[in-house]
N, C-alpha and C positions, 0 to 999 in steps of 0.2 A: 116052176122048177128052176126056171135060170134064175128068179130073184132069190131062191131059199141058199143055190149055192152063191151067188155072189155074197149072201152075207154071210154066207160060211168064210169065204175066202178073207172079208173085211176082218171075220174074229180074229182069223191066224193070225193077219198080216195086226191088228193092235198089241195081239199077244204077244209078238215076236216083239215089238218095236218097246213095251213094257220091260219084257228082260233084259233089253240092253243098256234100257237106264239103270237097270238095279244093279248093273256090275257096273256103273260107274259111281253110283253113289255108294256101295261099298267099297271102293278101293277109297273113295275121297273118307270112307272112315275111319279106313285102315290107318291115314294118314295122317287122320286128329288121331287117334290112339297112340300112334306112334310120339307123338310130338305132345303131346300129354305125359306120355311117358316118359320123354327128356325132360320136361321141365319137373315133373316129381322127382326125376333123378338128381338133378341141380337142386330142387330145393332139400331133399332130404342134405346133400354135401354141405349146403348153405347151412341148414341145420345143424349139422354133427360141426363143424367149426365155428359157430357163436354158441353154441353148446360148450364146445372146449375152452374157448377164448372167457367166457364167463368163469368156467372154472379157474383158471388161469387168476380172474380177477378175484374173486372170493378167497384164493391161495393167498396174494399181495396182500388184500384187504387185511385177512388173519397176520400176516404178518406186519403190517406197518400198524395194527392195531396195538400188535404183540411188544413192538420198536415203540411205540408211542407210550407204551404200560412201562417199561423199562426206563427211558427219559423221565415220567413224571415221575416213579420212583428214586431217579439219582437226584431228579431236583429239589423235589421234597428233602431228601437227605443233605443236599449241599445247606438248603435253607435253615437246614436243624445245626449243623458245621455253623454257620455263620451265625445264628442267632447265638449258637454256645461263645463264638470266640468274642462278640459281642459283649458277650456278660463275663467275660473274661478282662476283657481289658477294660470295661467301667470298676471293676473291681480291683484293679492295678491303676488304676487312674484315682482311685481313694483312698486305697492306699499309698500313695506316693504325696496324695493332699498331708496324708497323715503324715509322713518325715521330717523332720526336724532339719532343716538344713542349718551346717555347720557354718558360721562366720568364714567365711576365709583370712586366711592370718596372711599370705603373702604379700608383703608389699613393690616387690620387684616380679612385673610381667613376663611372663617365659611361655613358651609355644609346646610344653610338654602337651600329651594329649591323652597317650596312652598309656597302660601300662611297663610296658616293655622298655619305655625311656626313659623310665628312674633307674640310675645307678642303683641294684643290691648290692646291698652289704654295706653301704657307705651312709651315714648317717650324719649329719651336721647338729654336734649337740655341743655342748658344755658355757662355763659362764661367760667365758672370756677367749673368743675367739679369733685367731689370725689365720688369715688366708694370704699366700705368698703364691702369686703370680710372676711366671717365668715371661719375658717378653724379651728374651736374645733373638739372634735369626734363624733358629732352626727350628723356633716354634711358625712359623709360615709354612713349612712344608714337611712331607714325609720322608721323600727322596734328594738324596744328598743334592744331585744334579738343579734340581728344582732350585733348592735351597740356595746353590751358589748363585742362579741365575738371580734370583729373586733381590742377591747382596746389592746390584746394580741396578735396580729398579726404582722408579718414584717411590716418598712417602705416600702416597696415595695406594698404589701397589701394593708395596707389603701391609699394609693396614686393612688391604681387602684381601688378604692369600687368607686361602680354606682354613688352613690348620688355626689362624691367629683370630679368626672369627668365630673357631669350634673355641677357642678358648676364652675368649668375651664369655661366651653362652655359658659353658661350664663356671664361672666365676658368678653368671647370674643366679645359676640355678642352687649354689650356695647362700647366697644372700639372701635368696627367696624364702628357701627353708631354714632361716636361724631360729632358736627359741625365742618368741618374742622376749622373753626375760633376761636375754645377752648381751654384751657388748661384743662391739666387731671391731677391727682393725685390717685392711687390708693395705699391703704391701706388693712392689712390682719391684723386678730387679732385672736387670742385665749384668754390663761392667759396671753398672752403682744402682742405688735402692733408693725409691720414694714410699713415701705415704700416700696411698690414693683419699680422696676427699679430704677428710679430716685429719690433721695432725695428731687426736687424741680418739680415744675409743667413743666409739658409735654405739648408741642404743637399736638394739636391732629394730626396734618397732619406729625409728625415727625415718619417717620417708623420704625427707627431705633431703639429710643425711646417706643414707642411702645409693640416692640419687645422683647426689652428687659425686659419691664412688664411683659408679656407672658412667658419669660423665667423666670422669680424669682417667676410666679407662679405655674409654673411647677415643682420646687422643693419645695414646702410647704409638708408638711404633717400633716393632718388632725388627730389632736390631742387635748388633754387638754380642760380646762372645757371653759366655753363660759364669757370675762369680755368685755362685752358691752362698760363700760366705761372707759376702756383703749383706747377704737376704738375709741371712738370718742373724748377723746381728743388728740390725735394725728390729729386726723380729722379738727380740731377747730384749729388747729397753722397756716392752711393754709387757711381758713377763705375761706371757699367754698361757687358759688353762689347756690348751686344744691349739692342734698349727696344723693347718691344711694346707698341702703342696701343690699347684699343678705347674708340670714341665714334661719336658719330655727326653730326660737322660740326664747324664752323671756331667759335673762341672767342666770348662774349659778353662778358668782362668781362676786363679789365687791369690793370696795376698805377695806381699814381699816377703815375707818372714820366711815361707818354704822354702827360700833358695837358699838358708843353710841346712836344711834339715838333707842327712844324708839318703834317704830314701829317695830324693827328686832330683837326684846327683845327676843322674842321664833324662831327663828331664827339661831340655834347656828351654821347650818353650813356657816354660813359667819364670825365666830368666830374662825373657825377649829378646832370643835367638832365635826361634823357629816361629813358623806363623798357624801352625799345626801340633796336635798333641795326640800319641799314641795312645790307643785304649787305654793301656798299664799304667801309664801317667794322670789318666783320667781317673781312673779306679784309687792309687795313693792320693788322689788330690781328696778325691770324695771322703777317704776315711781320718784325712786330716784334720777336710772339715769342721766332720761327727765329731773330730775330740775337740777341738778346740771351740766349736759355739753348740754343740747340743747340751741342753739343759734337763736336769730331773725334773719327774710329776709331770712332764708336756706331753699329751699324746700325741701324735706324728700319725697323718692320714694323706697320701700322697698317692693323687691320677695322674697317671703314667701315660702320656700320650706317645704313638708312635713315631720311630723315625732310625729310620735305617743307619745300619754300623757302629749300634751301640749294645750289643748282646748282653755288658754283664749290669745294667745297669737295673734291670727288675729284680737282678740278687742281690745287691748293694742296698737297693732302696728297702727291699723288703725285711733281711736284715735289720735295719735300723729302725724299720716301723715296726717290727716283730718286736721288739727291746723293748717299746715303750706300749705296748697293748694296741695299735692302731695295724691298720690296712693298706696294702698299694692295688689298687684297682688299674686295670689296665683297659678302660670301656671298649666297645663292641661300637665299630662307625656311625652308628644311625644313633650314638646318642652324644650329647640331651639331644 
């Protein structure tokens, strides 16, 4: 009997001691589950944002696919742009083979370039042509001031003032354009007149000739008061079909004959009494001139260069070239 209960007792006591592992091994399960269950929670979050962050990407992809569809569409297109302009200008490049280019006639070099530097309206034609070149001292400058300054200055000086250089060039760019089928004569005056190059008419197409006009007037220097009509009887002994002007205003100085003419009565600087001559005085000297050496059949074409204090001298000039069918041009500073 004591043995049957002592291993009664042993039962309890394993039974008991069995239950109290099993509540520790279930709490230790409770503890994976739990922690099982965090990381499924992490991993689903892991999940849902490389889930999104893909989307994300698939969106870009579509789009720089869509960017990269559009680029090769404008390139294609530039490509089609350039091969057109391509066969565009081999085709202006054979045509341009095809032109005939014109001989050039000029014999005197000028720095024209554009359009806009040819004098309109002024044309260099006829058989027998004279060009009369002003080279007193007010062709050096525009402004009276300038001008006086300039009277004291080296031959060097006035031979480089703006104005006396714009008028080299304008005498060039006559010469350049003569018919070749002309003769020229070209004449310079102050208070007296030469022949430049040749004593007798030039054939326009004669270079040499020419040239050497170019050279006699590269050594002028722009001096002394201004006599009209020295110039042009000089002008009148070679009986021009065409007389071309450049100056730049109405005369300062006359012959002797005017100081009896009663018109030049108050007049005294053509008497040489004064060293100055009023407008008024300028203006009767001019139309004195006109009568006493303007000739029939001459047309009269005259650029009018500027220079201050001389107002009535583009109606004077115009006037008399209005008479005989010709022009006064009065050019715009950037030319020639």
């Amino acid at each position: 009997m004591s043995c049957g209960l002592g291993a009664i007792i042993l039962v309890f006591m394993l039974v008991k001691h069995n239950i109290n592992d099993s509540s520790v091994e279930f709490d230790k399960l409770k503890d994976d589950i739990k922690q099982l269950e965090n990381i499924k929670k992490e991993s689903l979050q892991t999940l849902q944002s490389i889930e999104a962050q893909l989307a994300l990407d698939v969106a870009q992809t579509d789009a720089s696919k869509q960017q990269f569809a559009e680029r090769q569409s404008l390139l294609n297109q530039k490509n089609s742009d350039v091969a057109q302009v391509s066969e565009e200008i081999e085709n202006l490049k054979s045509d341009i083979k095809g032109i005939k280019v014109v001989k050039k006639e000029d014999l005197i070099e000028n720095q024209q370039i554009y359009e806009e530097n040819y004098l309109l309206g002024l044309k260099v034609e006829g058989p027998k042509i004279a060009i009369l070149v002003d080279h007193s001292a007010s062709m050096t400058h525009e402004k009276l001031i300038d001008i006086i300054k300039t009277k004291t200055s080296s031959k060097e000086q006035k031979q480089q003032a703006k104005k006396w250089l714009r008028t080299k060039k304008i005498t060039e760019w006559m010469l350049a354009r003569l018919p070749k089928s002309s003769d020229v004569i070209v004449v310079a005056f102050n208070d007296s007149s030469k022949t430049l190059g040749s004593p007798t008419w030039a054939k326009a197409n004669d270079a040499t000739k020419l040239s050497t006009i170019i050279s006699d007037l590269n050594g002028l220097t722009p001096e002394g008061p201004t006599n009209l009509h020295l110039g042009l009887e000089t002008i009148n002994k070679f009986s021009p079909s065409n007389l071309y002007i450049i100056t730049d205003g109405l005369p300062t100085k006359g012959e002797s004959s005017y100081k009896s003419l009663n018109p030049f009565a108050s007049c005294s600087s053509l008497s040489g009494n004064a060293n100055t001559i009023s407008g008024a005085c300028r203006v009767k000297l001019f139309k004195q001139t006109i009568i006493e050496t303007a000739r029939p059949n001459v047309q009269v074409d005259v650029v009018l260069l500027p220079i201050e204090g001389d107002p009535d001298a583009v109606n004077q000039f115009w006037q008399w070239t209005a008479a005989t069918g010709g022009l006064v041009i009065s050019p715009a500073n950037n030319w020639p």
